[in-house]
C-alpha positions in Angstrom: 0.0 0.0 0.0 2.4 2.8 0.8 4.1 1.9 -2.6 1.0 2.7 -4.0 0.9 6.1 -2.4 4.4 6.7 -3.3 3.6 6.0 -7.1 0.6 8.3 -7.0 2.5 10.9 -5.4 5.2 10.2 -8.0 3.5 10.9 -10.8 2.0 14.1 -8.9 5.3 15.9 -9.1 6.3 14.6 -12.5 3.7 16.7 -13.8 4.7 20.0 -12.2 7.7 21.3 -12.8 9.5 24.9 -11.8 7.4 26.8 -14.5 4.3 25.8 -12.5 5.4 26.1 -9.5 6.7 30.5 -10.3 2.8 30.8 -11.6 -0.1 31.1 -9.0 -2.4 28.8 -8.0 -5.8 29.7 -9.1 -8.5 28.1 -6.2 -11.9 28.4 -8.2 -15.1 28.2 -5.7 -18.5 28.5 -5.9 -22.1 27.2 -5.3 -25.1 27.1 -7.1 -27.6 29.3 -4.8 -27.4 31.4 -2.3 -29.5 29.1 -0.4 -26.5 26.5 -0.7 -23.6 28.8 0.4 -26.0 29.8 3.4 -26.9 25.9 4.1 -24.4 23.5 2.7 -21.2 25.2 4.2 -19.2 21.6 4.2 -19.1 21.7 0.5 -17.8 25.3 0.7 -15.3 24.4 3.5 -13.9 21.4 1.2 -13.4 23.8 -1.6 -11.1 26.3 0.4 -9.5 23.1 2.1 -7.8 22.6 -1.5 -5.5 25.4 -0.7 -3.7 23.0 1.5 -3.4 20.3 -1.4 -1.2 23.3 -3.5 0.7 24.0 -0.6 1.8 19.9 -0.1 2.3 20.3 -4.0 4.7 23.1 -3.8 2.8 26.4 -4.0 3.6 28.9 -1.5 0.6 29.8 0.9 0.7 33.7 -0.6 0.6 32.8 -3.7 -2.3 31.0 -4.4 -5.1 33.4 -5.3 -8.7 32.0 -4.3 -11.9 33.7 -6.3 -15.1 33.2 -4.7 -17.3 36.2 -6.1 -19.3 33.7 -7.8 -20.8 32.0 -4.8 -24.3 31.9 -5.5 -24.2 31.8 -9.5 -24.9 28.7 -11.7 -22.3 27.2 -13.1 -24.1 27.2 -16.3 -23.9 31.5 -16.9 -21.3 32.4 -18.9 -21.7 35.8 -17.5 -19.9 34.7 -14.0 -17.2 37.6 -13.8 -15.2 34.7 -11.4 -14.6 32.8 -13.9 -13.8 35.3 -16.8 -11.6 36.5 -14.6 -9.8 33.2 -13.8 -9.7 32.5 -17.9 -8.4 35.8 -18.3 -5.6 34.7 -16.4 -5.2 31.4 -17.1 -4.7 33.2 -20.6 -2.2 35.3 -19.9 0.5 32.6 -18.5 -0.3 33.5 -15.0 -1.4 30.7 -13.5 0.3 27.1 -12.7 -2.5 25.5 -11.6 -6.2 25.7 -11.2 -7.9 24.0 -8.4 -11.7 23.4 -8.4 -13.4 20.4 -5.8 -14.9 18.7 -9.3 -15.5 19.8 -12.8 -19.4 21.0 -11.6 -17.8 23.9 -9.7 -15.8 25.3 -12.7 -18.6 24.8 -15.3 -21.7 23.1 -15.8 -21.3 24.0 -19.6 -19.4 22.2 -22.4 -18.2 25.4 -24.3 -17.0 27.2 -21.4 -15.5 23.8 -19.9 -13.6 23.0 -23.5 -12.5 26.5 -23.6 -11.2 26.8 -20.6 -9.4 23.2 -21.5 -8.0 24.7 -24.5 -6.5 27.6 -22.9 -4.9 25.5 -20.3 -3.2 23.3 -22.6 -2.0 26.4 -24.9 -0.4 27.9 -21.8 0.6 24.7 -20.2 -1.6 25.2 -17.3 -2.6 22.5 -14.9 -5.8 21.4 -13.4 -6.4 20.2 -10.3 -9.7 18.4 -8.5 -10.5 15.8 -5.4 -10.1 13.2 -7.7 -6.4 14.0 -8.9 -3.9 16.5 -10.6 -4.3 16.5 -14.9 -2.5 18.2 -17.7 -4.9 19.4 -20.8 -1.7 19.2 -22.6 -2.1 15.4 -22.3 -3.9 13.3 -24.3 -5.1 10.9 -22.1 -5.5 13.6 -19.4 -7.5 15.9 -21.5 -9.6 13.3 -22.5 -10.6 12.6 -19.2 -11.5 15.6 -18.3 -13.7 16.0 -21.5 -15.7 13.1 -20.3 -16.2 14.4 -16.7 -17.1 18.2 -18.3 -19.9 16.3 -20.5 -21.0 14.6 -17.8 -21.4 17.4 -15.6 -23.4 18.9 -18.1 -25.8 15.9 -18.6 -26.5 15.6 -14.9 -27.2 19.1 -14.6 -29.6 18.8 -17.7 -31.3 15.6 -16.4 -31.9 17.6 -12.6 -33.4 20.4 -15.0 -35.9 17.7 -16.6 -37.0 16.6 -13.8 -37.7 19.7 -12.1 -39.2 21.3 -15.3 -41.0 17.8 -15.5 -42.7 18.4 -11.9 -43.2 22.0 -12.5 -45.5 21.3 -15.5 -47.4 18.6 -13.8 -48.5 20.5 -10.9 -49.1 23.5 -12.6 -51.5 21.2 -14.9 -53.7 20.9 -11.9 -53.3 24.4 -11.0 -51.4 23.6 -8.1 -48.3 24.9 -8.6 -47.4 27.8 -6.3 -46.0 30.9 -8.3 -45.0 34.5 -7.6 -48.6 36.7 -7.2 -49.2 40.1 -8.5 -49.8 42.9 -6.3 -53.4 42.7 -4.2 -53.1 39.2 -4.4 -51.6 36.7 -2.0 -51.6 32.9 -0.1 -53.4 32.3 2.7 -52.2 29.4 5.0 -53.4 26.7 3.2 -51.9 28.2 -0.4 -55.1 28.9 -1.6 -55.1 32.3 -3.5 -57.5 35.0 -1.9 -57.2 38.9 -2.1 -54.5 40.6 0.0 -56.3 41.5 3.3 -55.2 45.2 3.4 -57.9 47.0 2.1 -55.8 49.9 1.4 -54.0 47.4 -1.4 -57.4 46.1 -2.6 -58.6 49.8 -3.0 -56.0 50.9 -5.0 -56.1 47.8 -7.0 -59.7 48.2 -7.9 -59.4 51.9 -8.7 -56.7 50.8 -11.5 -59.0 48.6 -13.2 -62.2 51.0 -12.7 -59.5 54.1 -13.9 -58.8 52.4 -17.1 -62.1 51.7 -18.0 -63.2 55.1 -18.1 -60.4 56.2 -19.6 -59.7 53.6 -22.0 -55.7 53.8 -22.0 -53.0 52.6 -19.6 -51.2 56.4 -20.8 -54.4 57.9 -19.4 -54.5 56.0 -16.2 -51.4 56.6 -15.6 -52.0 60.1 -16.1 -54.9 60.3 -13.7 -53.2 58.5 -10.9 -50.3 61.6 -11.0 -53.0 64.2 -11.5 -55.1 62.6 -8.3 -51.9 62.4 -6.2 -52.7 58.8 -6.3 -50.1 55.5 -5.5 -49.6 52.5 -6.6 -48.1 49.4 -4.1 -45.4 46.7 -5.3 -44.0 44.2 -3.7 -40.1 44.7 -3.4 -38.1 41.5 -5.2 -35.0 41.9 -3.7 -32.8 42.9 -0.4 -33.4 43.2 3.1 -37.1 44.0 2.3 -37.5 41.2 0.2 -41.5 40.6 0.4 -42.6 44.2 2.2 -45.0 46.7 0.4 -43.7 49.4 -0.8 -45.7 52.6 -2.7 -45.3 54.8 -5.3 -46.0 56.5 -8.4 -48.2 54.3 -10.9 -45.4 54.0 -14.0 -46.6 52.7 -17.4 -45.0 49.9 -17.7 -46.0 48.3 -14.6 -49.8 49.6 -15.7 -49.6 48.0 -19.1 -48.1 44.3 -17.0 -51.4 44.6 -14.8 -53.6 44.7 -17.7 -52.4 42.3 -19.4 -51.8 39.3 -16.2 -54.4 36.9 -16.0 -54.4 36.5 -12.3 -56.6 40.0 -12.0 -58.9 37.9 -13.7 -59.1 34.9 -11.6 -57.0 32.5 -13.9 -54.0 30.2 -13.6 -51.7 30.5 -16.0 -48.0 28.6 -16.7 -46.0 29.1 -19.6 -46.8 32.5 -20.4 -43.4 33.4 -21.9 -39.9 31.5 -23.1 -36.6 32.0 -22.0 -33.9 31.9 -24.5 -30.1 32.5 -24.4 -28.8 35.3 -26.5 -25.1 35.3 -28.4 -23.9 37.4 -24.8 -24.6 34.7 -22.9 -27.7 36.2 -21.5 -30.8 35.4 -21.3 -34.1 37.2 -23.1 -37.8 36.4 -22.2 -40.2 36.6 -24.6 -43.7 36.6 -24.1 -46.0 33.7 -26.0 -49.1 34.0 -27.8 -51.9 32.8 -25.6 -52.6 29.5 -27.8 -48.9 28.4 -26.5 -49.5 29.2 -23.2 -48.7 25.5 -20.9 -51.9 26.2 -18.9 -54.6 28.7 -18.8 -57.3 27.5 -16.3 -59.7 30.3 -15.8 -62.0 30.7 -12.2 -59.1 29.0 -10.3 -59.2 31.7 -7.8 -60.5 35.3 -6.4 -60.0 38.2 -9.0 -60.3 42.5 -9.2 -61.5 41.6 -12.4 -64.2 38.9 -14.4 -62.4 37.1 -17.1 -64.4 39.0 -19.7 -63.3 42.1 -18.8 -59.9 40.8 -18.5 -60.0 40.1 -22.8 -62.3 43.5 -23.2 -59.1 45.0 -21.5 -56.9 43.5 -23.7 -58.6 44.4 -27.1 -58.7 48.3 -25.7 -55.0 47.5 -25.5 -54.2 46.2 -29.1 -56.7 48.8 -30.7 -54.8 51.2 -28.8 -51.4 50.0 -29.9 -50.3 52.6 -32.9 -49.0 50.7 -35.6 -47.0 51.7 -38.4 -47.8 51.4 -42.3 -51.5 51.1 -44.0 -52.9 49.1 -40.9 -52.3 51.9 -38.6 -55.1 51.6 -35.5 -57.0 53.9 -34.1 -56.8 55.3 -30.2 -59.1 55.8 -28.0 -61.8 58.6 -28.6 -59.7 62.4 -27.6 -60.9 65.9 -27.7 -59.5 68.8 -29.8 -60.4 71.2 -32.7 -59.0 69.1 -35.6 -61.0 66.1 -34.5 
């Protein structure tokens, strides 16, 4: 047995040599959520604990750099300014060795995973996980870390199937529990009622009964300033997360109360699709009602009847001003020339 570990260590050290060893040691870590770095703290401790396996490899404690500021980011963005910043280096002949706990933590992507392999054996930069130490310079080494990139990325698109898979089946029956527009919340048994504070219902109702007089979200919005009216949101983010907070009615969050669904008492899933632009980004776009996952009407308590929740919608497309020979009208205004 000790041969064993002798051989193993053996072949550690006959893969770095003194070029490595005058680079930095680049200690990549990072979790998925911020629920995670907040919860599973042994996985976070193991990360930093690789420091240690540089310094029994021949790095210098002060010279291994660790980058963390992607703690809570997926490792399927490409937008994580972590790891840009460790290819940057890696890219510039800076860095000996880059130590992640497994493959997962440094990307959950095959392009940015490959890339980052290319790099590495360009600049003759090694890679180091639990499982051992690799050089993407290597054939056989670069091959196995291929295959444990790819499968990083198939488990994280099978855990994404599966949770889309539930999603869709509870949302089906209805009974899947999503974020709630303004005036409306859960009561204790999840059932979706109309928030108790009357001072939310009022205001909500006086949106809806404002834009049926005046036939536009522009003129609501518009009356709402002119009547030293406000409008309540719930904030998304922060130390508030979840609190009310008022202010000024603003158009666009007018024309997204007109046109949700949940004013009128329905359930809907699958409203709009997420796709990944060339920046790595991604851009939601919203669906035409017919591809719409689920649209189950009287599920719930609404400010609204689902009739006047399509009459509210035609107002808005006969409203919209098009361009060209199809040009629509407005609503009905007031003036000399008319």
């Amino acid at each position: 047995m000790p041969e064993e570990v002798d051989l193993v260590n053996l072949e550690l050290h006959n893969k770095i040599n003194t070029t490595h060893l005058q680079r930095q040691a680049y200690l990549y870590v990072r979790q998925s959520t911020l629920r995670q770095v907040l919860e599973n703290t042994e996985s976070t401790k193991r990360q930093y604990a690789l420091r240690e396996r540089a310094v029994a490899l021949g790095w210098p404690i002060e010279r291994i750099v660790v980058i963390d500021s992607d703690l809570g980011q997926s490792g399927a963005d490409s937008d994580r300014l972590g790891f840009q910043k460790l290819v940057a280096a890696v890219g510039l002949g800076e860095v000996g060795v880059v130590l992640g706990l497994e493959v997962s933590r440094l990307a959950r992507s095959s392009s940015d995973w490959h890339r980052l392999l290319e790099i590495c054996a360009l600049t003759d930069t090694l890679i180091l996980d639990e499982d051992g130490l690799y050089n993407p310079g290597h054939f056989n080494d670069r091959l196995l870390l291929g295959l444990k990139g790819t499968m990083s990325e198939a488990e994280l698109h099978v855990l994404r199937a599966r949770l889309i898979g539930g999603q869709r089946a509870k949302a089906s029956r209805g009974e899947l529990e999503m974020k709630l527009p303004v005036g409306l919340v859960n009561d204790p048994t999840g059932k979706v009622v109309l928030d108790p504070d009357l001072q939310v219902q009022a205001a909500v109702r006086t949106f809806f009964e404002t834009f049926k007089r005046t036939g536009s979200a522009t003129s609501t919005v518009r009356a709402f300033a002119e009547q030293g009216l406000l409008f309540p949101r719930r904030i998304n983010s922060g130390p508030h997360k979840g609190e009310l907070a008022w202010g000024p009615l603003l158009h666009w969050r007018a024309l997204r109360a007109l046109k949700n669904p949940r004013y009128g008492g329905a359930f809907a899933y699958g409203r709009s699709h997420a796709q990944r632009t060339p920046r790595g980004t991604k851009a939601r776009t919203l669906l035409p009602r017919e591809q719409w996952h689920t649209l189950i009407r009287d599920a719930h308590a609404g400010y609204i009847t689902w009739d006047e929740y399509e009459e509210n919608l035609r107002r808005l497309h006969d409203n919209a001003q098009a361009y060209g020979a199809d040009r629509r009208h407005g609503p009905p205004r007031e003036g000399p020339a008319l």
